[in-house]
C-alpha positions as CSV (number, residue, x, y, z in Angstrom):
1,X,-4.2,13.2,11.4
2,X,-2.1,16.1,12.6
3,X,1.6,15.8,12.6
4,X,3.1,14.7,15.8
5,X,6.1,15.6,17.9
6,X,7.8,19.1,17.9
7,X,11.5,19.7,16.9
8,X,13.8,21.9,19.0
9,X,11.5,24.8,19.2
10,X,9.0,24.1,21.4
11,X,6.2,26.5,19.6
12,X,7.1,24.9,16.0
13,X,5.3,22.1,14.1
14,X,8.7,19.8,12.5
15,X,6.8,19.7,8.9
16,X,7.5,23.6,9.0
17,X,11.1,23.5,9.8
18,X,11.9,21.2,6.6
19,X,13.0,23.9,3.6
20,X,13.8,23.2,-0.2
21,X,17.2,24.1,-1.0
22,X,17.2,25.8,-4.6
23,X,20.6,25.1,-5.3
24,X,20.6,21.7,-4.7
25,X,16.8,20.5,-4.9
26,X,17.0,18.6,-1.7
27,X,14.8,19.0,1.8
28,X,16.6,20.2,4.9
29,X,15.6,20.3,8.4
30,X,16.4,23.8,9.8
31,X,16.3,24.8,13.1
32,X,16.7,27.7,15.0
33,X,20.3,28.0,17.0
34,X,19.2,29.7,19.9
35,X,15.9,27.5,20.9
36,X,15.8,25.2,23.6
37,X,15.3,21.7,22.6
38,X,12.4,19.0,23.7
39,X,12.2,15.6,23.5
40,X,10.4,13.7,20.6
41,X,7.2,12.3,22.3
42,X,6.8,8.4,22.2
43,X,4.9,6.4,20.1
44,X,1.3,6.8,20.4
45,X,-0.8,3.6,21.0
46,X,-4.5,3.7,20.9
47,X,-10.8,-4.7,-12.5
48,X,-11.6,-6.5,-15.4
49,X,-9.5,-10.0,-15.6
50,X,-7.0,-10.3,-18.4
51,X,-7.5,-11.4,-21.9
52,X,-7.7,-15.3,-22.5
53,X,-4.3,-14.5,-24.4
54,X,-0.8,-14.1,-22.2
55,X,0.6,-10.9,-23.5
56,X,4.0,-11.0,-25.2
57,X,6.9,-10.3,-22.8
58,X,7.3,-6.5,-22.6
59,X,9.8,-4.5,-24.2
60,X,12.4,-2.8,-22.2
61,X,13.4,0.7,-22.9
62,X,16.7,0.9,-25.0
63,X,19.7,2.8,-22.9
64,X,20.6,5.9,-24.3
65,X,24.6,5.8,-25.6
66,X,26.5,7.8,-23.7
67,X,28.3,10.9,-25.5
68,X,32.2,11.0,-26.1
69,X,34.1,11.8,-22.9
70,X,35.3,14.6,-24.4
71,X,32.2,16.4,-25.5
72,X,30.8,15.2,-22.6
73,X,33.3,17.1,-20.3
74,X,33.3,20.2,-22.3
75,X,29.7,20.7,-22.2
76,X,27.9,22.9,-19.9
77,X,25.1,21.9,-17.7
78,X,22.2,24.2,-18.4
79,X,19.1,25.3,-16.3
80,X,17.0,23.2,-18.0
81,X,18.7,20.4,-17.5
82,X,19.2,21.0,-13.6
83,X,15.4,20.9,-13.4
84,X,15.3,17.9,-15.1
85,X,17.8,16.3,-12.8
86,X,15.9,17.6,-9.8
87,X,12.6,16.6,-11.0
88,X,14.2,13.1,-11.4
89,X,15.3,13.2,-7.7
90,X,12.2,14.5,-6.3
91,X,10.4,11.2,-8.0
92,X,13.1,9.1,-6.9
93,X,11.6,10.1,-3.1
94,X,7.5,9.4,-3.8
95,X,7.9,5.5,-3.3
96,X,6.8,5.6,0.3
97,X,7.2,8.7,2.6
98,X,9.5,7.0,4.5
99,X,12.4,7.2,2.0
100,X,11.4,11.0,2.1
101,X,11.5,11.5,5.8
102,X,15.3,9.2,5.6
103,X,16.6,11.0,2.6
104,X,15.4,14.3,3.4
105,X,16.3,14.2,7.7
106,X,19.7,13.2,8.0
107,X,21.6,13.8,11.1
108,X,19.7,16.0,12.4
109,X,16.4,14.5,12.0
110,X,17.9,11.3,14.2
111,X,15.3,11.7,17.0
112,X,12.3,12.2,14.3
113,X,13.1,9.0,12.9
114,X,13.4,7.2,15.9
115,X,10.0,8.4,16.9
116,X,8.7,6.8,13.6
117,X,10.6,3.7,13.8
118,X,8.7,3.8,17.4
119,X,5.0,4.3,15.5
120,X,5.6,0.9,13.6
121,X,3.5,-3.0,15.0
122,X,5.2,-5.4,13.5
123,X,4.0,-9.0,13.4
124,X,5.7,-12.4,12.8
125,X,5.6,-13.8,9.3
126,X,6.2,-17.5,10.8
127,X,8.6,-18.6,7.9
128,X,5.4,-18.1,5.3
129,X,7.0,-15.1,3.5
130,X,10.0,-15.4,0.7
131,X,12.5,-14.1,4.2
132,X,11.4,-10.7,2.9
133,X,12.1,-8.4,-1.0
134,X,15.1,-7.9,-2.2
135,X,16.1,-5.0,-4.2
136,X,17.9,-7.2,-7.0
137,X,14.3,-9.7,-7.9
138,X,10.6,-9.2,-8.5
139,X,8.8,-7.9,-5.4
140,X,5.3,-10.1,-4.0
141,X,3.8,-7.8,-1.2
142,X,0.5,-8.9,0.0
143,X,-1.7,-6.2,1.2
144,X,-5.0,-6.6,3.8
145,X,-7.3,-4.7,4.9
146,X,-9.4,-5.8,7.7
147,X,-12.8,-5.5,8.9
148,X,-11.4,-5.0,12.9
149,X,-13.3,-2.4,15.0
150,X,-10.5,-0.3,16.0
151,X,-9.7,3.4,16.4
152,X,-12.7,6.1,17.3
153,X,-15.1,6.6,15.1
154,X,-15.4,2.9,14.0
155,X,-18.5,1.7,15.6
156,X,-20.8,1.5,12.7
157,X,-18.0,-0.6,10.2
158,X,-17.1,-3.9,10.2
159,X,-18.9,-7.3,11.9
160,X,-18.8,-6.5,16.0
161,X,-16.4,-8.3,18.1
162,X,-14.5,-9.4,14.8
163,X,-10.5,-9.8,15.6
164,X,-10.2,-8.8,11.6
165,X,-10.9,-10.5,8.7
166,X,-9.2,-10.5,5.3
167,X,-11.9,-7.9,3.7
168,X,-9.9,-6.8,1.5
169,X,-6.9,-8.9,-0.3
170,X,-4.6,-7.4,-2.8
171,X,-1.3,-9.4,-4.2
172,X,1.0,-6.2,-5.3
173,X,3.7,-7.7,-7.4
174,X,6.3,-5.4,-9.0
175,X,8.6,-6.7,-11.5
176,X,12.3,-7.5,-11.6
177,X,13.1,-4.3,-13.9
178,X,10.8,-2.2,-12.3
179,X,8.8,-1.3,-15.4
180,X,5.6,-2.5,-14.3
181,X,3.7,-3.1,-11.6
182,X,0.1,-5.5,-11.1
183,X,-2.1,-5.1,-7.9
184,X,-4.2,-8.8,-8.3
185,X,-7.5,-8.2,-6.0
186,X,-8.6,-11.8,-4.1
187,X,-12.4,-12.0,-3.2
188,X,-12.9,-12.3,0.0
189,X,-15.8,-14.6,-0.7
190,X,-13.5,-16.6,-3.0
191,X,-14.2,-20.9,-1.8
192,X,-10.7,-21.8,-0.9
193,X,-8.2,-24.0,1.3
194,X,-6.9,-22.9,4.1
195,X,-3.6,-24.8,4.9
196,X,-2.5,-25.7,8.7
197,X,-0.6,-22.5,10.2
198,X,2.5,-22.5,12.5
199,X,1.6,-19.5,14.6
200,X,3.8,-17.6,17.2
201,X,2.2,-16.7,20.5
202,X,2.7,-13.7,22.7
203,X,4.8,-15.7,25.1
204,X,6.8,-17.0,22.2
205,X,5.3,-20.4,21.5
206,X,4.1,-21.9,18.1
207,X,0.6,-23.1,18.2
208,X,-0.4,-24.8,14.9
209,X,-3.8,-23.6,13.8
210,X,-5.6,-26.8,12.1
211,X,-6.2,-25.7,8.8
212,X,-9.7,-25.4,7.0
213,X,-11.2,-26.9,3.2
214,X,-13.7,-25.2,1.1
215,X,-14.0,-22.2,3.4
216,X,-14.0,-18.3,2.3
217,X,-10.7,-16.8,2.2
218,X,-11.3,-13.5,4.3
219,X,-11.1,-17.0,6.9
220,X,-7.9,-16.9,6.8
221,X,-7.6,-14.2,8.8
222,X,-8.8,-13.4,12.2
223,X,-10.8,-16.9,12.6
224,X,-9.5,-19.2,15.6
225,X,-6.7,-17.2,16.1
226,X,-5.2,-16.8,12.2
227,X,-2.6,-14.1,11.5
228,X,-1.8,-12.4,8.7
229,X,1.1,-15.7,8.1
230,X,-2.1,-17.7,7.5
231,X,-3.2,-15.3,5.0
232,X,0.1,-15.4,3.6
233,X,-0.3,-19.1,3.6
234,X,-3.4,-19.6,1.9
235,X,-2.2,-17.1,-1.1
236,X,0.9,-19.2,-2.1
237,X,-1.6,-22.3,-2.3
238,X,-4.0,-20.6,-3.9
239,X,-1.4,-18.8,-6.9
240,X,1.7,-20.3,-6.2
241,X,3.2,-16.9,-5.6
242,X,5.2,-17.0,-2.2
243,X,4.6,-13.2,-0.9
244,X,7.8,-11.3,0.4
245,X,6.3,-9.4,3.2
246,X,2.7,-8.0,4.2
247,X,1.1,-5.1,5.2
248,X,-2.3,-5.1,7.2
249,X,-4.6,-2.0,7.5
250,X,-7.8,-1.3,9.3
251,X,-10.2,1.2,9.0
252,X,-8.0,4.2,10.3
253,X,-5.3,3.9,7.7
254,X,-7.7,5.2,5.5
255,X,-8.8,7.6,7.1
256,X,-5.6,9.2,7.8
257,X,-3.8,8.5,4.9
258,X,-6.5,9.9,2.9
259,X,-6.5,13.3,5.5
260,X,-2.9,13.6,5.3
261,X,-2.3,14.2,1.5
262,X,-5.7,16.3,1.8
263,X,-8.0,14.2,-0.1
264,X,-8.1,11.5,-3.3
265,X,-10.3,12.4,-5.9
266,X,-12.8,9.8,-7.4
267,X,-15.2,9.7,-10.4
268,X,-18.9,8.3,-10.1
269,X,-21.0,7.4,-13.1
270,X,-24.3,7.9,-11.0
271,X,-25.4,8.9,-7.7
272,X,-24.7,6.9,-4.6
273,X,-26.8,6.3,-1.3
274,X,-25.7,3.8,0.8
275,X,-27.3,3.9,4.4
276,X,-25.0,0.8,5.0
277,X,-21.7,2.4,4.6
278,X,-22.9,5.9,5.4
279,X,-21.9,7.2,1.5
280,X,-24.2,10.0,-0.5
281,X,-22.2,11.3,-3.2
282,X,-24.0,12.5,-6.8
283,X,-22.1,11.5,-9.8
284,X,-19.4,13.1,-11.1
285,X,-16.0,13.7,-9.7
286,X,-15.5,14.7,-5.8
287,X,-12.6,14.8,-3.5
288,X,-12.7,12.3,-0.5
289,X,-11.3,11.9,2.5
290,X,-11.2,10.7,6.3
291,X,-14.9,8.9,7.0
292,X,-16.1,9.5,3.5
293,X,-13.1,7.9,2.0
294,X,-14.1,5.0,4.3
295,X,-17.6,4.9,3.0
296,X,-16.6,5.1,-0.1
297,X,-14.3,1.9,-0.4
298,X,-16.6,0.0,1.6
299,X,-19.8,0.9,-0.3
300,X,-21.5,-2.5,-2.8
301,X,-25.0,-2.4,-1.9
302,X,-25.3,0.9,-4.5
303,X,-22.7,0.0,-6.9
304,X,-22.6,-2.8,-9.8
305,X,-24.4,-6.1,-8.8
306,X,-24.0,-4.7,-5.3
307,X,-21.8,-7.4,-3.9
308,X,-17.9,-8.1,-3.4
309,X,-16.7,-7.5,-6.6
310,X,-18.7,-4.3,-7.6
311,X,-16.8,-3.1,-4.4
312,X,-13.5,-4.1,-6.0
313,X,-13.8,-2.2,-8.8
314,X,-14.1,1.0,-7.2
315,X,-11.4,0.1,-4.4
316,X,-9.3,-0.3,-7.1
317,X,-10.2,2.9,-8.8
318,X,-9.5,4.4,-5.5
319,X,-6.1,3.0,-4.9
320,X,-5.1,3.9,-8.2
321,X,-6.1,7.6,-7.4
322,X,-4.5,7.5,-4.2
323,X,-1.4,6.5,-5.3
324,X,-1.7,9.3,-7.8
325,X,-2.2,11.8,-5.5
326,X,0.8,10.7,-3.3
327,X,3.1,11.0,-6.5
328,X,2.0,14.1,-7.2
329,X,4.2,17.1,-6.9
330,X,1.6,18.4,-4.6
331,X,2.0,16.3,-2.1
332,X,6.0,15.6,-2.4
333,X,6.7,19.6,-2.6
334,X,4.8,20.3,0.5
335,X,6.3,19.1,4.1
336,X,3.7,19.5,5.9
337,X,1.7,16.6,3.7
338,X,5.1,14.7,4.3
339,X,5.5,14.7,8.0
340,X,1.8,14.2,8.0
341,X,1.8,11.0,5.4
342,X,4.9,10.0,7.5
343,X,3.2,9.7,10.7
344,X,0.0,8.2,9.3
345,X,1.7,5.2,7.3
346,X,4.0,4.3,10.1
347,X,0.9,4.1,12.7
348,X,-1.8,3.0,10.2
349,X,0.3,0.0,9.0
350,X,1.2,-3.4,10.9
351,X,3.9,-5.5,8.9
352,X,5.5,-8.4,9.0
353,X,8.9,-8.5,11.3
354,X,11.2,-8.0,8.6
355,X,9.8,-4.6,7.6
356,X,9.5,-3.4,11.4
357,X,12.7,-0.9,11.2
358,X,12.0,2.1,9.1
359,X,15.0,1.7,6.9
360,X,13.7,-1.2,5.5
361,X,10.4,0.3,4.6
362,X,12.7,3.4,3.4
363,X,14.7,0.6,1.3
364,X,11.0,-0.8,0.1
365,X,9.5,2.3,-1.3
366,X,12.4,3.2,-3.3
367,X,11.7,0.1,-5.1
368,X,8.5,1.1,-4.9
369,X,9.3,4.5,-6.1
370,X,11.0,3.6,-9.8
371,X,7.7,2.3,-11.0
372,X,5.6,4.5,-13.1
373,X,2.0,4.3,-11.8
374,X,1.1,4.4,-15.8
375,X,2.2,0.9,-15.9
376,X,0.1,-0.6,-12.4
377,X,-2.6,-2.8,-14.0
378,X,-5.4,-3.7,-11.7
379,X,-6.8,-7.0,-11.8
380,X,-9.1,-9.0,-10.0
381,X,-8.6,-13.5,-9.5
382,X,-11.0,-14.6,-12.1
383,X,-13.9,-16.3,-10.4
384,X,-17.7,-17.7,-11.3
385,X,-20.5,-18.0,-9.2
386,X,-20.0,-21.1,-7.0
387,X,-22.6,-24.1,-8.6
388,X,-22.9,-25.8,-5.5
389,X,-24.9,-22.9,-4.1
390,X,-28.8,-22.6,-5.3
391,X,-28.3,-18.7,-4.6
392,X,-24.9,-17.8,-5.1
393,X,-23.7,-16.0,-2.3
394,X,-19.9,-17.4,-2.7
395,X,-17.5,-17.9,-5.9
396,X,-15.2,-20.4,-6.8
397,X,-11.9,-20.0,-9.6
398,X,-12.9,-19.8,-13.0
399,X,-9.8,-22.3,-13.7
400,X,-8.5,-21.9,-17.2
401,X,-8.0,-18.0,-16.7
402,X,-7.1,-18.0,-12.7
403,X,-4.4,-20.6,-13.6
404,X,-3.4,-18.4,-16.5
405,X,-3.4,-14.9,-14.3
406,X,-1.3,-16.6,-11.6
407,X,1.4,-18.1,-14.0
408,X,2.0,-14.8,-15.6
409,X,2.7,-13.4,-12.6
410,X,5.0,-15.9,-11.5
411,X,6.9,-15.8,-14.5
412,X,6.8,-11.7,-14.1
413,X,4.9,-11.6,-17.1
414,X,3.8,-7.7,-17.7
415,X,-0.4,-7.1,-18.3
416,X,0.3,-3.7,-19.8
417,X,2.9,-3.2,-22.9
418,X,5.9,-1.1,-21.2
């Protein structure tokens, strides 16, 4: 997706008017004194499961003494060290592009920002959430993808006429220290409760959606009228992990987050030919993005067992790629990608109401930002195949370890030794 919006010259794209300061390792937005200035347009609308074992608690990192005030004021900061401080700054930013486009605008950038906060849908979390993070406690975002035909190009995805189903689950909890990070992956054709769900209306009412037993969980979303607060709903009975806040994507975010850092790159262990979701890739490694990046986290039939959770695994190793890729100095050093990844995530992305102004998403993705990807486990709710079914076409919670997965994340129990 192409950047949108122009600055105060009318000829000049904004990601190119954003320059690195040497001297102080900071972004500025500069423009030129003597051109006319326009208006910012408006918005435009169109794993493998743990061991049976809990870990032992992680160890934290020992802090560093500090010197003696007095050699500490006598010595001299040298180059090396002021690239180390930048460095530290520029990863400080690559929590979400939002914190980059607040941090980086300032003043000047008022109207920009504006024009983002403009981009955002927001959606009531109908008192299911936590009342949203907070940047002293462990952080529970839950993240969905849906199945919803929407945007060009989508005709051949997804069920038609679906209002978007849960097709995709992922519970991303980030720890208390911010040390560690696990992204827990729900089937959607996981057998589960869904609970009764206060639901706010577009003229303001609440309707209560009668709730549903022993029904898949990508039900909880979309089906007679269910909102991503039902989803939210059905997660805290199913782990007893109240989410903070939620994010829902459909097809496009993928494709345009994917265009705008210019690609993720993925791995295959053999070829792939998928007439259903349109992917033909040999094996090996390749670089994806826009409608191949779609095919290729919606692929099964030619993966694994080819059903939900072969497709898992290789969302996941997409994610964790993604996330890579925006982290890297490649994408953080380069505006353009910026302004692009800014404009993508604030029209890709509907959240609950308490993440609807950009500062709080500039807020979250600090958070987000402290976390070394090294230490974001991927992990998927361990299920079996569902013995009430002659062909198993459903699953249902392999108990002992689900209720083991779910209490070490409540407890903020780490899956990887930080």
């Amino acid at each position: 997706m192409d950047a949108q919006g122009r600055g105060q010259a009318e000829d000049i794209d904004p990601a190119d008017q954003w320059v690195l300061n040497p001297d102080t390792g900071d972004y500025e937005l500069r423009l030129p004194s003597s051109a006319p200035q326009s208006p910012v347009p408006g918005p435009r609308r169109a794993t493998p499961a743990p061991s049976p074992e809990v870990p032992a608690p992680r160890r934290r990192r020992a802090t560093p003494e500090e010197p003696p005030p007095g050699r500490r004021d006598r010595r001299r900061p040298t180059k090396k060290a002021k690239k180390k401080s930048r460095g530290k700054k520029i990863l400080l930013w690559t929590g979400g592009t939002m914190a980059f486009v607040i941090l980086a605008a300032g003043t000047a950038g008022y109207l920009y920002l504006q024009h983002l906060n403009d981009n955002i849908e927001s959606l009531p979390d109908d008192g299911a959430s936590t009342g949203g993070f907070r940047k002293d406690e462990a952080i529970n975002i839950l993240l969905i993808g849906t199945d919803k035909r929407t945007g060009s190009g989508n005709d051949g995805y997804g069920d038609k006429g679906s209002a978007g189903h849960a097709d995709t689950t992922i519970l991303l909890h980030v720890s208390e220290d911010r040390s560690n990070a696990t992204a827990l992956s729900i089937p959607r054709d996981l057998i589960v409760d869904v609970p009764d769900c206060p639901t706010t209306q577009e003229d303001g009412s609440t309707k209560v959606i009668p709730g549903s037993s022993s029904v898949r969980f990508n039900a909880s979303l979309g089906q007679s009228g269910r909102t991503p607060s039902c989803t939210m709903r059905t997660v805290t009975e199913l782990t007893g992990v109240k989410p903070d806040n939620f994010m829902v994507a459909d097809f496009n975010a993928v494709k345009t987050l994917t265009s705008a850092v210019g690609g993720v790159e993925v791995c295959l262990a053999k070829d792939i030919n998928d007439p259903d979701s349109h992917l033909n890739l040999s094996a090996g490694k390749h670089t994806v993005e826009g409608e191949e990046a779609l095919a290729f986290v919606r692929t099964r039939h030619s993966v694994g067992f080819g059903g939900d959770l072969s497709r898992i695994e290789i969302q996941q190793q997409f994610l964790g790629s993604l996330m890579r890729k925006l982290k890297s100095n490649d994408t953080l050093t380069s505006p353009t990608k910026m302004v692009k990844l800014a404009e993508a995530g604030t029209e890709a992305l509907t959240v609950d109401a308490k993440l609807k102004d950009i500062g709080k998403l500039k807020d979250l993705g600090l958070e987000l930002g402290k976390l070394d990807t090294k230490n974001l486990t991927f992990a998927t709710v361990p299920v079996i195949d569902n013995p009430a079914e002659p062909k198993p076409v459903t699953v249902v919670l392999k108990e002992g370890p689900a209720q083991q997965v779910f209490d070490m994340i409540k407890n903020d129990v780490s899956f990887t030794e930080v």
